[in-house]
Rosetta silent file (secondary structure, phi, psi, omega in degrees, C-alpha in Angstrom):
SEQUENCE: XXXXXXXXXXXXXXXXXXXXXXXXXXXXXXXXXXXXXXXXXXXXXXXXXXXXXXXX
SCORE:     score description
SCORE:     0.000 S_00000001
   1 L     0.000  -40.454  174.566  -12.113   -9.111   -1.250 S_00000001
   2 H   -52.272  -29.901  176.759  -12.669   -5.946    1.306 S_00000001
   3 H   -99.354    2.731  175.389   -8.977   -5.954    1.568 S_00000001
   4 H   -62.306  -83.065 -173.334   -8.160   -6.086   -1.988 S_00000001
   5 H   -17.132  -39.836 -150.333  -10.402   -3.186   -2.236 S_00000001
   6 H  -106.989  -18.292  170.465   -8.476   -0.721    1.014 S_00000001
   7 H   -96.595  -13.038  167.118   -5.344   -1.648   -0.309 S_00000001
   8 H   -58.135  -43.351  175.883   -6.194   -0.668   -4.290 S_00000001
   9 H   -48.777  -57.220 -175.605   -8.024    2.266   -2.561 S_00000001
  10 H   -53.451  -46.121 -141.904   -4.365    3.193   -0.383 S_00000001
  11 H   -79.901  -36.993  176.921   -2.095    2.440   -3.126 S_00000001
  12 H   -89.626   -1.708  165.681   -3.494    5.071   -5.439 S_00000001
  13 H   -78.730  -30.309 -173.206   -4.187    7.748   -2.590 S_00000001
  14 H  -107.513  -29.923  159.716   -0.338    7.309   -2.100 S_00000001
  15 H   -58.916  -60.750 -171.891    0.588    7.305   -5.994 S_00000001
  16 H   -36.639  -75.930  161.347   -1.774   10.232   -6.064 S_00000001
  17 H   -37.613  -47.229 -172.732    0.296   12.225   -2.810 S_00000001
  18 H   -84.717  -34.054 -172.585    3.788   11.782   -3.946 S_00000001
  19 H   -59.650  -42.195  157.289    3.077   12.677   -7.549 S_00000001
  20 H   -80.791  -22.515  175.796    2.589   15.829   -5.905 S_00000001
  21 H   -67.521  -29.273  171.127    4.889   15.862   -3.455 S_00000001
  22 L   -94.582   26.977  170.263    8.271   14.826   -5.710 S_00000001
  23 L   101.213  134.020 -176.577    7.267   16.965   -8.645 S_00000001
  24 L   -67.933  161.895 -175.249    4.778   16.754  -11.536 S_00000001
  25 L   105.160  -58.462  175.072    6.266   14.913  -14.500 S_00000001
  26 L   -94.291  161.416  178.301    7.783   11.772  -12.997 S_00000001
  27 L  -128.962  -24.257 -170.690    6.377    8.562  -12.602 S_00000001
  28 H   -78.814   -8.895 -167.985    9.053    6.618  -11.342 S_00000001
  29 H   -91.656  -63.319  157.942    9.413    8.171   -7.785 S_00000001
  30 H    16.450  -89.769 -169.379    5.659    8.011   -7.517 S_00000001
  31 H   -50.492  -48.321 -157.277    5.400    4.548   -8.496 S_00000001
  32 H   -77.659  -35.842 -162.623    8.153    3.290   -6.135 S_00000001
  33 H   -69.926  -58.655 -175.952    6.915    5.122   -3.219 S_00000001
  34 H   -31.805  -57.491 -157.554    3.309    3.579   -3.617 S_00000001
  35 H   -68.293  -30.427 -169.899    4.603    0.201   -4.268 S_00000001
  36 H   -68.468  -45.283  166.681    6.860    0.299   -0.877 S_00000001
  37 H   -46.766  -29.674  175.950    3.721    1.673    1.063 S_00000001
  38 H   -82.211  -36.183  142.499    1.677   -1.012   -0.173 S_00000001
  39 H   -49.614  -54.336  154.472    4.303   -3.818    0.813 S_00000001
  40 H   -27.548  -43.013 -176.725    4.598   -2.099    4.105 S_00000001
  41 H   -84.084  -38.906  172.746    1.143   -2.313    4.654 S_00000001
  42 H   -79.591   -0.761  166.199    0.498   -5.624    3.306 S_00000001
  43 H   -72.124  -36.523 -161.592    3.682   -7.048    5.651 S_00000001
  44 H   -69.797  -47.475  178.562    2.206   -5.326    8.215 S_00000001
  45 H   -46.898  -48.926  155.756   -1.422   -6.868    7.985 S_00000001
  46 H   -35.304  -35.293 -164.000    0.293  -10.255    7.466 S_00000001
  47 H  -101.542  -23.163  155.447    2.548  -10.130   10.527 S_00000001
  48 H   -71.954   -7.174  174.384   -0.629   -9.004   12.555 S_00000001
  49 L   -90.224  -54.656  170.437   -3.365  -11.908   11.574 S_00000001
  50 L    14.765  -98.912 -174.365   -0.072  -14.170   12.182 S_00000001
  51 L   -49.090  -65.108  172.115   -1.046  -14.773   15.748 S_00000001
  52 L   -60.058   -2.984  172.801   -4.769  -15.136   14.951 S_00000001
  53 L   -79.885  135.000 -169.176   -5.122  -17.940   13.257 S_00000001
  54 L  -124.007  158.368  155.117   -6.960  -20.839   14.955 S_00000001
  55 L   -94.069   -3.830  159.122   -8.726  -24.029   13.049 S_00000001
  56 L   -27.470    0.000    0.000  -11.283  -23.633   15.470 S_00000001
């Protein structure tokens, strides 16, 4: 659930940043930008636990 949380937390800290950064007034650049940062991030997390899992 904690990572639920830091990626709801990222994803709207990075919707937040580009809505100022491409211009107020769109949503679609925004939006797209978030959602790729948040796939990035959640690919990333994914391809780093990879390797840790044991059934230990």
């Amino acid at each position: 659930m904690e990572s639920i949380r830091n990626y709801a937390i990222t994803f709207f800290g990075n919707f937040g940043m580009a809505y100022f950064i491409f211009g107020e007034g769109t949503i679609g650049r925004p939006l797209l930008f978030a959602l790729f940062m948040l796939m990035l991030m959640m690919g990333m997390d994914w391809y780093k636990s990879r390797g840790n899992h044991t059934l230990n």
